[in-house]
C-alpha positions, 0 to 999 in steps of 0.5 A: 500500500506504499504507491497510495501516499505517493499518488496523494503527495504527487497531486497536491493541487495547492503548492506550498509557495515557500520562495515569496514570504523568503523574500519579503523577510529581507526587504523588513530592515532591522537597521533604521539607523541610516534613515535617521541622521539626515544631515537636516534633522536638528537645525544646522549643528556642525559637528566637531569629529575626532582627529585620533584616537585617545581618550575625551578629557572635557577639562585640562585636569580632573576637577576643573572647568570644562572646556566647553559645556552645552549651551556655551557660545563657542569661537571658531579655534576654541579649544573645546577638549583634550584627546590624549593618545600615548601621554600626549594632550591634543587640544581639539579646536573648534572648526566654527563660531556657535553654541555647544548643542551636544557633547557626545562622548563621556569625561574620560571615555574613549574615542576613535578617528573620526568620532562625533564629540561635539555638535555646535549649532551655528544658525 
């Protein structure tokens, strides 16, 4: 009684259609990162980058003044922060006259090449 399941298998009138719910898996994104930083989304905040890597100080020694603090008017050439890299202190400058919007890394947090540390909003 082996041929019987076989002929009922081989006449299925309804395929199983496998290949178009495959292929609306990929088109879901589960990264809606990119979409999410156009360039005019905040106002207009030019943002300050890393130069090295190293480590974000907001302030020239533990215990003193930030440098720079979020909503401080800024100058273009200001020195904003430190980013030490093999005991040596970078000065990180502003590259625009405005006011400190954002500041994104931590006090002592390390920072890669071409890091966001700053948003200055320069409108």
């Amino acid at each position: 009684h082996a041929p019987a399941p076989l002929h009922l298998l081989s006449t299925t009138p309804h395929p199983v259609p496998p290949a178009p719910a495959f292929q609306s898996m990929p088109t879901t994104t589960a990264h809606p990162a990119p979409p999410a930083e156009p360039p005019g989304d905040e106002l207009e905040l030019a943002v300050v980058k890393s130069p090295i890597v190293g480590t974000f100080y907001r302030a020239s020694e533990p215990g003193a003044k930030p440098y720079a603090d979020v909503g401080d008017t800024v100058k273009k050439g200001q020195v904003l922060c430190i980013i030490e890299a093999m005991k040596l202190m970078n000065e990180i400058e502003s590259d625009v006259d405005g006011r400190v919007a954002a500041i994104y890394p931590q006090n002592g947090q390390p920072v890669e090449y071409g890091e966001k540390l700053f948003g200055i909003e320069t409108s």
